[in-house]
ZASESE-697841 format. One record per atom (N, C-alpha, C): residue in one letter; y, x, z. Coordinates in steps of 0.05 Angstrom, whole numbers, plus 5000, padded with zeros to 4 digits. Last residue first. Layout:
N
AYXZ
...
***
This chain:
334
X878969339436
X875969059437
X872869179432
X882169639422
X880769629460
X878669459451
X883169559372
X881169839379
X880269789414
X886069079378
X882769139360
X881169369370
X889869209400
X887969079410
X885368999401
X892069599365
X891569749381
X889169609406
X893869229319
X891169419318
X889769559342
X897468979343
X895068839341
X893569009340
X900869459347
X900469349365
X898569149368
X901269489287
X900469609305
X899669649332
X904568979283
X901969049276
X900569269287
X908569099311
X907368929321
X904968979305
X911369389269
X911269539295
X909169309313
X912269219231
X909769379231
X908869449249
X915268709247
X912468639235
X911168959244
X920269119247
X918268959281
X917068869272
X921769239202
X921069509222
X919269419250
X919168709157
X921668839178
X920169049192
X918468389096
X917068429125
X918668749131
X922467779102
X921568039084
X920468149104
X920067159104
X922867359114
X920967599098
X919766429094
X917966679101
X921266859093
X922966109159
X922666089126
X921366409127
X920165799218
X922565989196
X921066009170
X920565159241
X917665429233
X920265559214
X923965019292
X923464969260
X922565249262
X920564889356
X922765009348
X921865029319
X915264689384
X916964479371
X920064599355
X913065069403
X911765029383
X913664749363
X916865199444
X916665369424
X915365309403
X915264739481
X918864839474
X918764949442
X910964769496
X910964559474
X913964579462
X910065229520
X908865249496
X909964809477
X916265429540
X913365229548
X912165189517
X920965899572
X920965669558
X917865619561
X926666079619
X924466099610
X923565899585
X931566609622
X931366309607
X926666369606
X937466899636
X934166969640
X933266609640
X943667009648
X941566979617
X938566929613
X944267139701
X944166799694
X943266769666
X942767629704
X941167479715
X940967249706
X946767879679
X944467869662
X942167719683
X950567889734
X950567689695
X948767669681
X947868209770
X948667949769
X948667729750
X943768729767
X946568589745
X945868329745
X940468849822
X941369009795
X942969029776
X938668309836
X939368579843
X940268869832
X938167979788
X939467929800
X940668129827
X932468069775
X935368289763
X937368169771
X930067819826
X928968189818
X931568199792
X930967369803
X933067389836
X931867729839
X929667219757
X932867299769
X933467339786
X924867179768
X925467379753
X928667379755
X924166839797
X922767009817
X925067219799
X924966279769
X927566369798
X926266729805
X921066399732
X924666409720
X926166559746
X917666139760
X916766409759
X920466549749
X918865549771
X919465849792
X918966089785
X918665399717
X921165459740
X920765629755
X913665539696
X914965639687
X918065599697
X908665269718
X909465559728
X911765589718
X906464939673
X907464799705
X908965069721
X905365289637
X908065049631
X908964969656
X900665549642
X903565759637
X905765569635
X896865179658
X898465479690
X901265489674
X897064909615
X896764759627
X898164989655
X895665339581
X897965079573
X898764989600
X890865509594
X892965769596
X896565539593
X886765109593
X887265279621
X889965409618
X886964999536
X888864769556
X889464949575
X884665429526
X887965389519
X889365149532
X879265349540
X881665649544
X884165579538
X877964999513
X878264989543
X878965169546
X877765209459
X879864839462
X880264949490
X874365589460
X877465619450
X879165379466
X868465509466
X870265499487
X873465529481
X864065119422
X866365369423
X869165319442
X860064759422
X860564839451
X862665099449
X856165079375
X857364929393
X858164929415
X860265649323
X857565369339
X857965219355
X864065459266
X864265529296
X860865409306
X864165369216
X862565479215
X862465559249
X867464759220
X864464849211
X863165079212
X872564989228
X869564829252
X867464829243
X874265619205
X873365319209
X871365219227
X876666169262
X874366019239
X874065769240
X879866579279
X880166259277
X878966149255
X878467099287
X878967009266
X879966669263
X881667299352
X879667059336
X881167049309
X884867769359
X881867859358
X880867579345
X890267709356
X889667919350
X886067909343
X890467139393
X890967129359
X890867389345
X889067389444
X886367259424
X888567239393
X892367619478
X890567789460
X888967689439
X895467279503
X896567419474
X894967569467
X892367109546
X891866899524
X894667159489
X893567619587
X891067569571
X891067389547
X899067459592
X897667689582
X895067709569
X898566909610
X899766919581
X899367289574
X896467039662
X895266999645
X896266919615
X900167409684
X897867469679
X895667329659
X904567089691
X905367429675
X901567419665
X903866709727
X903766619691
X903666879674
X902566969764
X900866789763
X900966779735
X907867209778
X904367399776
X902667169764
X910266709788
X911067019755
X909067149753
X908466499831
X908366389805
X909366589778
X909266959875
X906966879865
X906966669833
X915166819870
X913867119868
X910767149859
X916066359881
X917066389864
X916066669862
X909366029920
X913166109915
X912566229887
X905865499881
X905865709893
X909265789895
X904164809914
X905064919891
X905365269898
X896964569915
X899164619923
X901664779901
X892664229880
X893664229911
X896164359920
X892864499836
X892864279827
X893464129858
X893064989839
X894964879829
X895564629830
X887665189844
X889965209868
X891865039861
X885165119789
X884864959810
X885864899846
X888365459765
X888665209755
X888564929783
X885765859796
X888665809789
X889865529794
X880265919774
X880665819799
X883565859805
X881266019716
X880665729726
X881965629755
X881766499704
X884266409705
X883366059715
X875866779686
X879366879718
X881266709724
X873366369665
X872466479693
X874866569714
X876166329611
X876366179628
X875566189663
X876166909608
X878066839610
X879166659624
X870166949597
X871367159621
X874267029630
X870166659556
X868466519582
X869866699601
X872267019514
X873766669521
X872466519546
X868367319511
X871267469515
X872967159529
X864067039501
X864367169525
X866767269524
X865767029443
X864766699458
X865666739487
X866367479420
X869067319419
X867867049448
X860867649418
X862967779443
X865267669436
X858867199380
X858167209408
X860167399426
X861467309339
X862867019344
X860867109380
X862967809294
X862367739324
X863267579339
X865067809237
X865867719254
X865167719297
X860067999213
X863568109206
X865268029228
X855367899238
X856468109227
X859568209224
X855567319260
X855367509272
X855367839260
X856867189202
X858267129217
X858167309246
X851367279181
X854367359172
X856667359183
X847867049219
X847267309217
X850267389192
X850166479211
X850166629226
X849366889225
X848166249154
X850966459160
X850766549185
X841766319114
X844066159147
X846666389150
X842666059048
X842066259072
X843866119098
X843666068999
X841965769014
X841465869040
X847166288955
X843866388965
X842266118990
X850766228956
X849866018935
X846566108943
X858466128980
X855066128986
X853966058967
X863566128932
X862066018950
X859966168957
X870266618931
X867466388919
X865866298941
X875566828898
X875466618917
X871966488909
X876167588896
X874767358889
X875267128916
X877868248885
X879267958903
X877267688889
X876168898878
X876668548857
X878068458893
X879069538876
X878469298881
X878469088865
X881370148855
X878270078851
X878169858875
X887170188864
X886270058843
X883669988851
X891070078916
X888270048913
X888169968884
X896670148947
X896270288911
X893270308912
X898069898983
X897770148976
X896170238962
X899869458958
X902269578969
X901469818978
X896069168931
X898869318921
X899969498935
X892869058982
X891869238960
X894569318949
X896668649002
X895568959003
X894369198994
X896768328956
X898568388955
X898468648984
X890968178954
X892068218933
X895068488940
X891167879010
X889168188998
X890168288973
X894267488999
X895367669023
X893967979007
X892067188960
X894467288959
X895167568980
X887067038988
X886967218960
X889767258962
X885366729035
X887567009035
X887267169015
X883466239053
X884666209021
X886566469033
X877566349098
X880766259104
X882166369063
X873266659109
X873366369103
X876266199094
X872667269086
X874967139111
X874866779090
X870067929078
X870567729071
X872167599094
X868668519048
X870168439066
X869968139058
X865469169030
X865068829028
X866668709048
X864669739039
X865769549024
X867069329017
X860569569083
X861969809084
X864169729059
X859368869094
X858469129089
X860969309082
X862568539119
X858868479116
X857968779110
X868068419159
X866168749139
X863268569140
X872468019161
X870868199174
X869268319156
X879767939163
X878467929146
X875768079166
X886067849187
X882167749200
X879867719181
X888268189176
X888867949161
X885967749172
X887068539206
X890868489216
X890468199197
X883768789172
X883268669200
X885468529209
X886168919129
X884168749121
X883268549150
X889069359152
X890469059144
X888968929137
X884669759168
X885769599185
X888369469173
X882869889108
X881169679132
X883169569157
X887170099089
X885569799077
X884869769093
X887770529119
X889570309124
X888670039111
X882170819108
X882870739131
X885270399138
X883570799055
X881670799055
X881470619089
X888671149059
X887770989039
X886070799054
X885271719083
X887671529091
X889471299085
X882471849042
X880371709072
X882771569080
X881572028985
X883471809005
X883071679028
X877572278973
X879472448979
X881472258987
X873271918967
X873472038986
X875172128992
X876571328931
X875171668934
X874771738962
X874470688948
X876970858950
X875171078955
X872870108926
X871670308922
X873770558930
X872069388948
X873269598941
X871169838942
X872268758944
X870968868948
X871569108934
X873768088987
X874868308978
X872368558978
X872067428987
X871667628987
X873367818976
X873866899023
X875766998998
X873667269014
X869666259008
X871166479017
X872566628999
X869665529012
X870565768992
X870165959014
X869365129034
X866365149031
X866465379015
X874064959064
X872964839045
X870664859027
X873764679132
X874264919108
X873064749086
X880064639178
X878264509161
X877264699139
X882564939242
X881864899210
X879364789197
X883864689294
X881964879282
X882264739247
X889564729337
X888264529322
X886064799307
X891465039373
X893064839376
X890364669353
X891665639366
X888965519378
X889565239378
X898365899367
X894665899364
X893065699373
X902665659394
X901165519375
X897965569366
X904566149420
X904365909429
X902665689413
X903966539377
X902266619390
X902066309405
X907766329335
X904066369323
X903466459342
X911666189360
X910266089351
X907566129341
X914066839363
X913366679385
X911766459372
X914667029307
X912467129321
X912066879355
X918666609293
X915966669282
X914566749299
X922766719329
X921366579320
X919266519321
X923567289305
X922667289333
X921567019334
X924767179252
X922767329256
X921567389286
X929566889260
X927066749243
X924866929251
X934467269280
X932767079295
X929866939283
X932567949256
X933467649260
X932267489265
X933768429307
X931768379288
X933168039287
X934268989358
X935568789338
X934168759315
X928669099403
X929969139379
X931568939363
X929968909478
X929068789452
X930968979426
X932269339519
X931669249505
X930369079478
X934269869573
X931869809558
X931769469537
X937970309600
X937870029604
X935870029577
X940170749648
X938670749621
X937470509616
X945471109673
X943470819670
X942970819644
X949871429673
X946571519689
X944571369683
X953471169617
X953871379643
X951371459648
X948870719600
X951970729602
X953070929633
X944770739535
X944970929563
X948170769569
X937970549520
X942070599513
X941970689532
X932670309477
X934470479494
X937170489488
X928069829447
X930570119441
X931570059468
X920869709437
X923469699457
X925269879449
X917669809404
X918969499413
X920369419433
X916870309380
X918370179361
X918969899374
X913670619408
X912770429387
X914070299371
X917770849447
X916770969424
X915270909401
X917470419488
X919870519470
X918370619449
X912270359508
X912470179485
X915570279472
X913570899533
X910770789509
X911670549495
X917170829563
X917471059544
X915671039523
X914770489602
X917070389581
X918170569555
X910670689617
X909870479597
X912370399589
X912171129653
X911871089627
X911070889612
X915270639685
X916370869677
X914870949652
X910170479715
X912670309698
X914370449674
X908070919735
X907170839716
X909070579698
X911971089769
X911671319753
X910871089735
X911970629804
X913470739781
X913470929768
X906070229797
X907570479802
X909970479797
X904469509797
X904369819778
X907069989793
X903269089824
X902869289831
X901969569814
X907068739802
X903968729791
X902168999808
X910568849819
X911168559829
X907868479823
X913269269791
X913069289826
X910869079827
X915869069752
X912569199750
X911869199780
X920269039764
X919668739756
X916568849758
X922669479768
X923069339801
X920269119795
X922969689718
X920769789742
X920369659759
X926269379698
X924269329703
X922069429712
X931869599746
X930869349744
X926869229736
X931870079718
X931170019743
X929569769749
X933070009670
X931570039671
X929969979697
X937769419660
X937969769672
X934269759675
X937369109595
X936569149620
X936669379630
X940668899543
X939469109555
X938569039590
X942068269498
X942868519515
X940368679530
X939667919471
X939768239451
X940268449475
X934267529466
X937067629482
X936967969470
X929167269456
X931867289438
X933467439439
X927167179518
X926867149492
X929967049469
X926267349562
X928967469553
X928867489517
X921567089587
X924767059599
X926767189586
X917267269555
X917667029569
X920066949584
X918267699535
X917867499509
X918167279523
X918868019584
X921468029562
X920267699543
X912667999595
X915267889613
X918367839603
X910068269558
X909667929561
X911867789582
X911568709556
X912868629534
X912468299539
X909568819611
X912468929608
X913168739583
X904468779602
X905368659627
X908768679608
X902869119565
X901768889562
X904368719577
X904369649597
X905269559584
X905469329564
X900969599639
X903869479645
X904869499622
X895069589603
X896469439625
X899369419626
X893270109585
X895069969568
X897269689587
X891970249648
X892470449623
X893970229606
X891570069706
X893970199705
X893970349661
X890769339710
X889069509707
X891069729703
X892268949769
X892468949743
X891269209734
X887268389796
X889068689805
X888968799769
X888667689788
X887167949789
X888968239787
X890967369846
X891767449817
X890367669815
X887166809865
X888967009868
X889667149840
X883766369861
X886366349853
X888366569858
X879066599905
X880066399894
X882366339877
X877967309916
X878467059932
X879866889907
X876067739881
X874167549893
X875267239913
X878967499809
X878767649840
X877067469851
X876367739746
X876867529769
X876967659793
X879668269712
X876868059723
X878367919736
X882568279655
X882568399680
X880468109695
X877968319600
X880068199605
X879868339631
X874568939554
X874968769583
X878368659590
X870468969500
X872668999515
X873168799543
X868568749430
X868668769457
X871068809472
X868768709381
X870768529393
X870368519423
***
């Protein structure tokens, strides 16, 4: 669960320099989820090159990170004449939703446990390594962690979910069990196994380290409208990586002093007060480009989104997989 957030700069409240490999494109999908949430229409591409400008990514490199996340499946293309305008996949509204909520909401409260886990424990041939592979990473997508090569477990009641992976790619040699501890043992050495609650601890101290001295500009002055989009772009970049990497373990088994609570006020607290001017920065960059699609550019606040009706469960869609993969891909940086 290692890996690196973008550091702290050395002067006070600045915005750390963005990094050029997965970066803009981090950058690119957290700027659409934050002002062009929902919106079906297109953007000239121009435009969000203009908007990467603003992080000091290239254009060459804007450029391809729009061809990268196109090809993932989370952005489609159009063309009208020379212009190649870039968009959100059509998908229904419950499922955009959804996904906005479980990232605004993470961390909002910690679960209570009940003293159950849900072990999963499989046997797949050799000759199905590819089998074999996709169990593990939906086992991970379900925050399940490995005690052993085999052995998976997750404090959290996910006998249904595992169940119904397992189905779906055809794992006969598995059980699914809901049980307890009975050996009398310390869990930390389990917990630091499957889970790695220490490089999750420092992943959440690095976080709070870059994004504090922000907080604490903020609190004296206000920033323009160019500096407040770098400001929130950056750090709702970083805060969308944790519902990919924290299992979100009961309090009971968290140790003490688990920095989550003070990471999330920090990120509540920049990404809600930021969110007018950073709006004005982002229409007045496609506001050069297409006037109309300027006045569609909407921001919103983690208490906006956590208060919109939780959708009804949906069938899982071409943008679940495509987003899963996209979690995986933050498992493999970690």
């Amino acid at each position: 669960m290692g890996g690196h957030l973008v550091a702290a700069s050395p002067e006070p409240g600045s915005l750390p320099r963005a990094r050029q490999g997965a970066e803009p494109q981090r950058l690119l999908t957290t700027l659409l989820g934050d002002y062009w949430f929902w919106r079906q229409e297109h953007i000239p591409s121009a435009a969000l090159v203009r908007l990467l400008e603003e992080f000091g990514i290239t254009p060459a490199g804007a450029r391809a990170a729009l061809r990268r996340v196109t090809s993932r499946g989370l952005l489609t293309s159009s063309r009208n004449g020379r212009t190649t305008a870039y968009g959100l996949p059509p998908r229904a509204h419950d499922v955009i939703v959804a996904h906005m909520r479980r990232l605004l909401t993470f961390g909002a409260a910690t679960p209570l446990w009940d003293g159950r886990w849900t072990v999963v424990t499989f046997s797949v041939p050799e000759d199905q390594r590819d089998v074999r592979r996709l169990l593990r990473d939906g086992l991970r997508l379900l925050h399940f962690g490995m005690v052993f090569d085999a052995v998976w477990v997750s404090p959290h009641d996910r006998a249904e979910d595992a169940v119904a992976l397992l189905g779906r790619l055809g794992v006969r040699g598995a059980a699914v069990f809901r049980a307890r501890e009975v050996a009398g043992g310390d869990l930390e050495p389990v917990l630091e196994r499957a889970f790695d609650v220490g490089a999750l601890r420092e992943r959440y101290a690095r976080f709070i380290e870059a994004h504090r001295p922000v907080a604490e500009r903020l609190a004296g002055s206000s920033p323009a409208p160019a500096e407040a989009l770098r400001l929130r772009t950056a750090i709702m970049t970083d805060w969308r990586m944790f519902p990919a990497l924290d299992p979100d373990l009961p309090a009971e088994l968290l140790p003490a002093g688990w920095p989550r609570d003070e990471a999330r006020r920090l990120c509540v607290r920049i990404y809600d007060s930021l969110g007018k001017p950073a709006e004005e920065r982002f229409r007045e960059i496609l506001a050069g480009f297409d006037p109309a699609l300027a006045g569609l550019a909407a921001h919103h606040t983690f208490a906006q989104v956590s208060a919109l009706e939780s959708p009804a469960a949906h069938r899982r869609t071409t943008f679940d997989e495509t987003t899963d993969r996209a979690r995986l891909d933050l498992l493999a940086d970690g």
